[in-house]
C-alpha positions as CSV (number, residue, x, y, z in Angstrom):
1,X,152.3,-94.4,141.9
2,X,154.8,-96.7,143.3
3,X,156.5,-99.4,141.2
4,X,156.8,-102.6,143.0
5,X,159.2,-105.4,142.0
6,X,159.6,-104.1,138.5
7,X,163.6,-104.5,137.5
8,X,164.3,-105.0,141.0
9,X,167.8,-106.3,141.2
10,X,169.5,-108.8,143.1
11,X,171.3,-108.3,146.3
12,X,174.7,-107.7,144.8
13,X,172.8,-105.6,142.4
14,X,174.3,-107.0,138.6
15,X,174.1,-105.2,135.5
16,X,170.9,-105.6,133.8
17,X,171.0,-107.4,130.1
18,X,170.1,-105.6,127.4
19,X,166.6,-106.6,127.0
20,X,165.8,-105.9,130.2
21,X,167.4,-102.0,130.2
22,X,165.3,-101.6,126.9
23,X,162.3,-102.6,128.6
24,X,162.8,-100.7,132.2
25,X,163.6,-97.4,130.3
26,X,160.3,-98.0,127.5
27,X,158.5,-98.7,130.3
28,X,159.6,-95.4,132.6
29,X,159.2,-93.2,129.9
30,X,155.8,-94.4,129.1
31,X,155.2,-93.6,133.1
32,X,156.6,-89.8,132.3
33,X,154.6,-89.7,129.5
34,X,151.3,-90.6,131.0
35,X,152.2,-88.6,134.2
36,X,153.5,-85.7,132.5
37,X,151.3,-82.1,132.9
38,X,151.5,-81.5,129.3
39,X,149.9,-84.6,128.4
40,X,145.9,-84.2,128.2
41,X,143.9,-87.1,127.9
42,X,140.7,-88.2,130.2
43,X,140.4,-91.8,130.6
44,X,136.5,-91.3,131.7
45,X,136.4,-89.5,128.0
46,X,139.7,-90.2,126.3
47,X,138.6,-89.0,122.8
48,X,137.4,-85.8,124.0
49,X,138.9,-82.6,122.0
50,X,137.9,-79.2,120.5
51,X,137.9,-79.4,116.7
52,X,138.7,-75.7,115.2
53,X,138.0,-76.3,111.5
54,X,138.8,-73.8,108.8
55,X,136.8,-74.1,105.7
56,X,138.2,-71.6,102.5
57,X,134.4,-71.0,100.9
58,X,136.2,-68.4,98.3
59,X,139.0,-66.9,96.9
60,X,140.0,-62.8,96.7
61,X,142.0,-60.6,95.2
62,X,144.5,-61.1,97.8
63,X,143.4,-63.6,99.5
64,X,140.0,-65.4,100.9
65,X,136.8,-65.9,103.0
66,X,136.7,-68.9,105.3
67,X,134.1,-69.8,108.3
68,X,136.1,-71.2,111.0
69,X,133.9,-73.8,113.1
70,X,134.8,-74.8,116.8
71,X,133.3,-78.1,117.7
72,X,133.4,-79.2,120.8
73,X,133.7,-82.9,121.1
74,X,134.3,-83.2,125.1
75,X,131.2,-85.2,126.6
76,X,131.2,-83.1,130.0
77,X,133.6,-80.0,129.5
78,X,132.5,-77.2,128.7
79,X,133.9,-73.4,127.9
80,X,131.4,-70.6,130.1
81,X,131.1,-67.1,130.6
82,X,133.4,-65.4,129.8
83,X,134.1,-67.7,126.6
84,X,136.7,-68.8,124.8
85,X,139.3,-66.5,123.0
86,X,141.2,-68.6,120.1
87,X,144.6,-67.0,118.7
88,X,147.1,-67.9,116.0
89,X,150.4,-66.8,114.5
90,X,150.3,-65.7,110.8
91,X,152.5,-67.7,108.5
92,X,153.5,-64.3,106.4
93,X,151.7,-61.0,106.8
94,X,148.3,-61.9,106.6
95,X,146.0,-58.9,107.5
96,X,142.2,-59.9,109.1
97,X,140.1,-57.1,106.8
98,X,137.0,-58.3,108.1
99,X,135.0,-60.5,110.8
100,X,131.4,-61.7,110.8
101,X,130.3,-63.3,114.1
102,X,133.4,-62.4,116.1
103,X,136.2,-59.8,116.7
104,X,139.6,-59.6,117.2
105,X,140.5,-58.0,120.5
106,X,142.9,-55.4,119.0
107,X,143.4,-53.9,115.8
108,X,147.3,-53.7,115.7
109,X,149.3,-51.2,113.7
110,X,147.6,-50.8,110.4
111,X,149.6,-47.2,109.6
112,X,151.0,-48.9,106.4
113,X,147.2,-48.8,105.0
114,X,146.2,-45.9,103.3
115,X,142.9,-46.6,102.5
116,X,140.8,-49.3,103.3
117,X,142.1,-50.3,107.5
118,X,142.2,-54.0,108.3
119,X,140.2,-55.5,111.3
120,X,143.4,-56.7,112.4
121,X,147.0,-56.3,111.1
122,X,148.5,-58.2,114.1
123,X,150.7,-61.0,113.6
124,X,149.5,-62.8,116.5
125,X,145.3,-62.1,116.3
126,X,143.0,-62.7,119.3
127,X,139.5,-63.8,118.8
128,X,136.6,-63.7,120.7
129,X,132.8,-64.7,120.0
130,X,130.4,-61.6,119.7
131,X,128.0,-61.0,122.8
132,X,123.9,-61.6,122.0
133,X,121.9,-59.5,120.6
134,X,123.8,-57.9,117.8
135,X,122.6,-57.0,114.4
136,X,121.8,-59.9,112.5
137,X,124.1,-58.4,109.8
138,X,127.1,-59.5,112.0
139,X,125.9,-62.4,112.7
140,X,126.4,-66.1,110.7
141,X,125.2,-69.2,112.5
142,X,126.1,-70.6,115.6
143,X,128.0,-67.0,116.3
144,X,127.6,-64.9,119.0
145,X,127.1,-66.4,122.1
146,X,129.4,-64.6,124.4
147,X,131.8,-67.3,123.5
148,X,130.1,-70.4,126.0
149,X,130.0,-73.7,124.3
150,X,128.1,-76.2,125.9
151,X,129.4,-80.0,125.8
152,X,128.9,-82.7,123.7
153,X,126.9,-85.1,126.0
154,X,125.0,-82.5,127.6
155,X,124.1,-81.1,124.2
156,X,125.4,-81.5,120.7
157,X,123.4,-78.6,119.1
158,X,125.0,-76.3,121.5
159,X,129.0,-77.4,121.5
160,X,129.6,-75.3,118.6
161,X,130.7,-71.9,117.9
162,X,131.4,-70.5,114.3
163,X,132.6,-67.4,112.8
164,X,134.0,-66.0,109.0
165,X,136.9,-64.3,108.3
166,X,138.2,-62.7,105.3
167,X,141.8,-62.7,105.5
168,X,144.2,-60.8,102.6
169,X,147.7,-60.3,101.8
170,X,147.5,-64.1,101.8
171,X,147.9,-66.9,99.4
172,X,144.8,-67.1,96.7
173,X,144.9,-71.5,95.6
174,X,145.6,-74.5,97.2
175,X,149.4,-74.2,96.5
176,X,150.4,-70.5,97.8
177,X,147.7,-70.6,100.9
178,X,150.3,-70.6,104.1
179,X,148.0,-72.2,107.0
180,X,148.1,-70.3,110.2
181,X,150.4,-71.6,113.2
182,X,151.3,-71.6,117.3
183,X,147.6,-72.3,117.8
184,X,146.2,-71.4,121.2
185,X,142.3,-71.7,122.7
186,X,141.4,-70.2,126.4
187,X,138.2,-71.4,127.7
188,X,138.4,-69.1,129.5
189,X,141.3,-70.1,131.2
190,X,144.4,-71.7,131.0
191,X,144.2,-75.8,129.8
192,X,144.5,-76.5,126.4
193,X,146.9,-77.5,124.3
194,X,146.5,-77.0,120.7
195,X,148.0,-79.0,117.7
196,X,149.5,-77.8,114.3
197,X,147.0,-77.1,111.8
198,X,146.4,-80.3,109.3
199,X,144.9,-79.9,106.0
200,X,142.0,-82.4,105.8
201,X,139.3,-83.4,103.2
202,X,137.2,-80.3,101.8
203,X,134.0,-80.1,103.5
204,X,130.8,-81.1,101.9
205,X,127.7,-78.9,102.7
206,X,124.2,-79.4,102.1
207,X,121.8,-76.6,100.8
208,X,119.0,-75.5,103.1
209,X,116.8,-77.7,100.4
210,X,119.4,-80.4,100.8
211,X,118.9,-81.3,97.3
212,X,122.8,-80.0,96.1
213,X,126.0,-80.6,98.1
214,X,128.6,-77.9,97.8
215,X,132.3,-78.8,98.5
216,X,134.6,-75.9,100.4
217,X,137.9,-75.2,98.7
218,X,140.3,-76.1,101.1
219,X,140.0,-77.5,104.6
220,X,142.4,-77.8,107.7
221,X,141.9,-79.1,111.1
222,X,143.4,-77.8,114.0
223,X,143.0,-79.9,117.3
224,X,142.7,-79.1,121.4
225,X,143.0,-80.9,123.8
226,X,142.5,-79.9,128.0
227,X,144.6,-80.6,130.9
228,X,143.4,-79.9,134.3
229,X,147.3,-80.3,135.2
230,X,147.9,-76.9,132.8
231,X,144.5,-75.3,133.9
232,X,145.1,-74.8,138.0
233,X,147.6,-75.8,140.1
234,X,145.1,-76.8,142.5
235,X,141.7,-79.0,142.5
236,X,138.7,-76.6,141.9
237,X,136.0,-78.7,143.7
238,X,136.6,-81.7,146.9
239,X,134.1,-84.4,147.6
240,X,132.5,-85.1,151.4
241,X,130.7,-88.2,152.4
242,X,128.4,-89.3,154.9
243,X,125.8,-91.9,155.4
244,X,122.8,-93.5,157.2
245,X,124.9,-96.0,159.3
246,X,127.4,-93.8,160.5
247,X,127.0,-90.6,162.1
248,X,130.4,-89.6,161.6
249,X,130.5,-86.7,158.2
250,X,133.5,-87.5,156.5
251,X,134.8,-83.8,155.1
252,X,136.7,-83.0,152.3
253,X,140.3,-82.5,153.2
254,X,141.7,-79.1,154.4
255,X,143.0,-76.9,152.2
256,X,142.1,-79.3,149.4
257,X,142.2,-76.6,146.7
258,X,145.3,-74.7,148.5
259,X,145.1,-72.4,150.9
260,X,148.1,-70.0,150.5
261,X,146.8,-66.4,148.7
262,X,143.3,-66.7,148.9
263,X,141.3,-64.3,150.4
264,X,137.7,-65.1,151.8
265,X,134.6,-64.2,153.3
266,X,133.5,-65.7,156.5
267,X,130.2,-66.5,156.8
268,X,127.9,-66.9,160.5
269,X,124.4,-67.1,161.0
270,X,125.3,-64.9,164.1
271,X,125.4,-61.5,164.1
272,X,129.5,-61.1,165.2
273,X,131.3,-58.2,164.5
274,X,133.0,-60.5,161.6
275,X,130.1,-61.2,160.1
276,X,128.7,-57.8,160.3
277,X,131.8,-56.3,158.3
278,X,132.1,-59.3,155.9
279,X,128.2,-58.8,154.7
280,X,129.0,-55.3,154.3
281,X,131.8,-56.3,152.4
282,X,129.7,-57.9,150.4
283,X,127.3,-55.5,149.9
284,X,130.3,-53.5,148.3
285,X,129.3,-52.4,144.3
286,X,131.1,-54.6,142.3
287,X,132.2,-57.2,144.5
288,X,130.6,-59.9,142.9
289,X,131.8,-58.9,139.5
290,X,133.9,-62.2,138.0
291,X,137.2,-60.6,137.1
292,X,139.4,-61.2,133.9
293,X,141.6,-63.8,135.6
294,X,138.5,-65.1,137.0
295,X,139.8,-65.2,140.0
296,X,137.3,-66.2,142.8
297,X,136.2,-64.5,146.1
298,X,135.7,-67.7,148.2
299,X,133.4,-68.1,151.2
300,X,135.8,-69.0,154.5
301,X,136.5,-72.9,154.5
302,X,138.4,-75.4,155.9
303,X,138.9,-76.9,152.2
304,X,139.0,-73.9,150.0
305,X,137.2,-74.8,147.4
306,X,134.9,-73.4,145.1
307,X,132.6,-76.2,144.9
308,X,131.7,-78.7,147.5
309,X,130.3,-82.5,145.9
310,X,128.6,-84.1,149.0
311,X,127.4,-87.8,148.6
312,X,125.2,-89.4,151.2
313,X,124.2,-92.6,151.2
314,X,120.8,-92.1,152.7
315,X,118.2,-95.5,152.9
316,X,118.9,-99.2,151.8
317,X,115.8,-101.5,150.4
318,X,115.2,-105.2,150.2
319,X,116.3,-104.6,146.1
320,X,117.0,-100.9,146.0
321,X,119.2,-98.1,147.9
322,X,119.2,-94.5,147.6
323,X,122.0,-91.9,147.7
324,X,121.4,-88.2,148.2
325,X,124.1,-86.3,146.0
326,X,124.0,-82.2,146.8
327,X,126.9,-79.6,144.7
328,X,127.6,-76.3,147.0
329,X,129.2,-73.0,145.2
330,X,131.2,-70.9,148.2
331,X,132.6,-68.9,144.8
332,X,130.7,-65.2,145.7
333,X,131.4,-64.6,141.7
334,X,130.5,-66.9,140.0
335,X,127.3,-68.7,138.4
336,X,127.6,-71.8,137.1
337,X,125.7,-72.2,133.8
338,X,125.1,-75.3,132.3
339,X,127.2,-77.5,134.6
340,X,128.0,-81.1,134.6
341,X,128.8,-83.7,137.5
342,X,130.5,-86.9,136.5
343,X,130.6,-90.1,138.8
344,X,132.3,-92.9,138.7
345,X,130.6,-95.9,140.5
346,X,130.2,-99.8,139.8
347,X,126.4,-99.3,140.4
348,X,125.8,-96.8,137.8
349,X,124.8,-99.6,135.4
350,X,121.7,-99.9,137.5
351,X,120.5,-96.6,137.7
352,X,116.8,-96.8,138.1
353,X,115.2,-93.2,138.8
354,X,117.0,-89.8,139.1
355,X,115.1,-87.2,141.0
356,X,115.5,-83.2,140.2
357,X,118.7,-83.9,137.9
358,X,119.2,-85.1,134.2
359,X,121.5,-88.6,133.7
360,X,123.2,-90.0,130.8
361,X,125.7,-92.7,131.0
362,X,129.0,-92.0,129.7
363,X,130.4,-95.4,128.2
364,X,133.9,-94.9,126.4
365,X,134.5,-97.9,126.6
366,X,131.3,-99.5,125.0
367,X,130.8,-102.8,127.6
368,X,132.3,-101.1,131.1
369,X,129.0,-98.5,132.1
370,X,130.2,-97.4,135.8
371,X,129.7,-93.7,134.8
372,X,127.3,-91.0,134.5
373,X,126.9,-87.3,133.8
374,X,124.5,-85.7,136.1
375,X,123.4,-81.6,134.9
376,X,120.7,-79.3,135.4
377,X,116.9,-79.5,134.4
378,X,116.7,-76.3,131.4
379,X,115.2,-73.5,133.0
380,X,114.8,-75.6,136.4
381,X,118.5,-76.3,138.2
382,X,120.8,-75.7,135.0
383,X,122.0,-72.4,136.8
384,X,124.0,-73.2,140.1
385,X,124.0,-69.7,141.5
386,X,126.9,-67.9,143.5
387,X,127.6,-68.9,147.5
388,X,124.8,-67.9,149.5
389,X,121.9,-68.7,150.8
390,X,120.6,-70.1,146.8
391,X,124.2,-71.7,145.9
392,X,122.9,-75.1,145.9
393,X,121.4,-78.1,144.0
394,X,120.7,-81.4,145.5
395,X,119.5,-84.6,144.0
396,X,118.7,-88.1,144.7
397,X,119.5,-91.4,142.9
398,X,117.5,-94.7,142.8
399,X,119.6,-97.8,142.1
400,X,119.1,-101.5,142.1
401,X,121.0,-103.9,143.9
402,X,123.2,-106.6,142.5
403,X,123.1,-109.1,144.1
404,X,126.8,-110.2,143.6
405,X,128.1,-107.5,143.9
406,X,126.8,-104.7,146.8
407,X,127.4,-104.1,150.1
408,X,128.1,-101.6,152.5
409,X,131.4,-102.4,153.4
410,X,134.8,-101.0,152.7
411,X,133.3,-97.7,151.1
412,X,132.2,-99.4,148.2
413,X,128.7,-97.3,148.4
414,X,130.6,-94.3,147.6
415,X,132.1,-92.9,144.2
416,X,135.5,-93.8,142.8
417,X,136.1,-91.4,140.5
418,X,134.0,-87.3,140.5
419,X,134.7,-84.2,138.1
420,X,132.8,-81.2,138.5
421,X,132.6,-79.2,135.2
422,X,135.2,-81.4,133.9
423,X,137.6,-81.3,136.5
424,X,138.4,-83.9,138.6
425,X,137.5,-83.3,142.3
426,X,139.4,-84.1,145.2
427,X,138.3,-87.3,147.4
428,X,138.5,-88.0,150.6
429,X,141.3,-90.7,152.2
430,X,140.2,-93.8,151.8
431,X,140.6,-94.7,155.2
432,X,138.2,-91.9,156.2
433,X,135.4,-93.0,154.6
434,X,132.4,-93.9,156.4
435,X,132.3,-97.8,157.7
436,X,129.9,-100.2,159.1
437,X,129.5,-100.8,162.6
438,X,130.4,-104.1,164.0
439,X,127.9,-106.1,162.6
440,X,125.8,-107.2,159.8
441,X,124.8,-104.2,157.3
442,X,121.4,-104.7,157.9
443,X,121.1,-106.5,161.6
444,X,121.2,-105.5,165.2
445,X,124.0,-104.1,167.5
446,X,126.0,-107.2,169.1
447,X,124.4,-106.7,172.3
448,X,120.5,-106.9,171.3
449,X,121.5,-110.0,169.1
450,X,123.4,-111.7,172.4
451,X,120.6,-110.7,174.6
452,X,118.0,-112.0,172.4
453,X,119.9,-115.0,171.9
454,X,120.0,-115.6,175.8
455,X,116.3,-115.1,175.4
456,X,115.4,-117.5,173.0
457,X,117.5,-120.2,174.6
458,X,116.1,-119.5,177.9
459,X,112.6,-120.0,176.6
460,X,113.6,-123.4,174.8
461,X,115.3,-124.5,178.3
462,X,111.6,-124.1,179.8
463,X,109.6,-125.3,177.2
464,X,112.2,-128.6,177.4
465,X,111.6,-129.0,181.6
């Protein structure tokens, strides 16, 4: 961002007063701290978080039983296959002696035990959510969902993930409880940044008759928050644009999400000796088998990506127009379950009909709606599939016209702002983008109009002789 006449000095360059260095540095260091990777916060969903709340439902011996409840509270993020994994450092020696709905991914060294072993006697405990299908004995609700949590705006019921714990050689009230700390969340990968733990109100739950409330014993909070600046040093997804009244495609950049150390799979519709080993490549067991780091195995582009956002703006009524929007998946291993497309455009708040996709408007800001969350149809086109010849969705949009504010020109038919599973995506140049040729939007080349103009004036010069 540049800075433009903002404590510019003079010529001879004079000392600035004191006010004036006060506000130069406040304002600088509010720049670092907006701009800085470690800061997470959305402005197209700036209260967005995962809530990881810890609810003491009874004492022990030695310690107690608490249900630990992730909400997630992000309108368009959120956590797939393989799930999250939530970890925590132990205050003292707290020992994990048993899970329902979940599982620590190690056991540690429990030799000290004689008896009875812990679940877990590390200090530093990783958790993950329990796969479907296991005995209903292990289960509690809203467990064991291979650790996906859908999002908030896509679906409230389903942005939640729970799981009980009985922790011992802990604190037994209120006083001598030590809350857990160094709180970390992957989902699944790198990106968020988790808060201390904050003890908070006790819960109040309502019996399945909700005739009683019941009130947990203690209660702390523990807050996350993602940045796509912590998750990949590169975009995941780029945009492309193209239109009706320009035949020129506009691309999405080369190597917009880097091209240094990726491998990739070239794809022809011709039968070349490249394209001959690469399909027996993939033919290879296990090749399409998402890996730990979930690294991806990318189909040979000029941009690298794993997903491709194309927008077209495709026909133009008296009181209407209609864009054609289609998502791409060149990742060989990976399906994309539940995804979410955000757009930002000034039309938005006009949407009329939207073909083959679901829409809800996504208004932070209460009286500025110029963005929308596009997903799948359940059980239709929730499930982008993995490159290939299926690795595709495509919708279209209805919207109506303002009158005061539309038009063709300058790109302003095309998105401002789009995030792809909650990433941004990377756009075009601006100068790229598709433009009008010179003439009116809706009118006739230059030359048709001056020949019909020679026409018409011809005929009048007869009619007048």
């Amino acid at each position: 961002m540049e800075l433009n006449q903002i404590g510019r000095p003079s010529r001879r360059y004079p000392a600035l007063d004191d006010w004036s260095s006060c506000s130069l540095v406040l304002f600088i260091s509010v720049l670092a701290l907006m701009f800085s990777p470690a800061v997470a916060y959305d402005p197209l969903d700036p209260t967005g978080n995962i809530t990881i709340k810890w609810d003491v439902i009874s004492w022990t011996a030695d310690g107690y039983v608490a249900v630990v409840t992730m909400n997630n509270f992000q309108m368009y993020r959120h956590i797939m296959s393989p799930g999250w994994t939530l970890g925590w450092t132990w205050a003292k020696k707290e020992v994990i002696w048993s899970m329902v709905g979940a599982q620590a991914t190690e056991q540690g060294d429990c030799s000290k035990f004689k008896a009875n072993l812990p679940h877990c006697c590390k200090k530093t405990p990783a958790i993950v959510d329990l796969l479907p299908g296991v005995p209903y004995n292990q289960q509690i609700a809203n467990c064991c969902k291979g650790g996906v949590v859908g999002s908030y705006g896509q679906d409230p019921a389903a942005a939640v993930s729970a799981f009980q714990v009985s922790v011992g050689q802990s604190g037994t009230s209120n006083k001598t409880v030590k809350l857990p700390q160094n709180f970390t969340l992957l989902g699944p990968g790198l990106g968020y940044t988790c808060g201390p733990a904050k003890v908070v109100p006790s819960t109040i739950f309502l019996t399945p008759d909700k005739r009683r409330k019941t009130q947990a014993l203690m209660t702390w909070n523990v807050t996350c928050t993602y940045s796509q600046f912590l998750a990949s040093k590169h975009p995941t997804c780029c945009v492309s644009f193209s239109s009706f009244y320009n035949d020129t495609i506009i691309p999405c950049r080369s190597c917009a999400c880097g091209c240094e150390n990726k491998n990739c799979i070239k794809y022809s519709v011709c039968t070349t000796f490249s394209s001959v080993r690469d399909s027996n490549l993939l033919s290879t067991p296990g090749i399409n088998t998402p890996k730990k780091d979930n690294a991806p195995l990318l189909q040979c582009t000029q941009h690298m990506c794993p997903i491709r956002v194309h927008w077209h703006v495709k026909l133009n009524y008296k009181d209407y127009w209609r864009a054609k929007i289609a998502i791409t998946n060149f990742n060989y291993r990976m399906n994309y379950t539940l995804w979410t497309l955000v757009i930002q455009h000034p039309n938005l708040d006009n949407v009329t009909e939207v073909f083959s996709f679901d829409y809800k408007p996504l208004v932070p800001y209460g009286f500025i709606n110029d963005t929308g969350m596009f997903y799948g149809m359940k059980y239709y086109n929730d499930l982008l599939m993995e490159a290939g010849a299926y690795g595709n969705v495509q919708s279209e949009v209805l919207l109506r016209k303002d009158a005061s504010t539309f038009t063709f020109k300058k790109g302003w038919a095309f998105p401002r702002k789009v995030y792809f599973n909650g990433d941004e995506c990377m756009m075009p140049p601006p100068d790229a983008y598709p433009h009008l040729p010179n003439s009116s939007p809706v009118g006739a080349p230059p030359l048709i109009l001056h020949n019909l103009a020679v026409s018409v004036l011809a005929l009048i010069l007869m009619v007048m002789w």
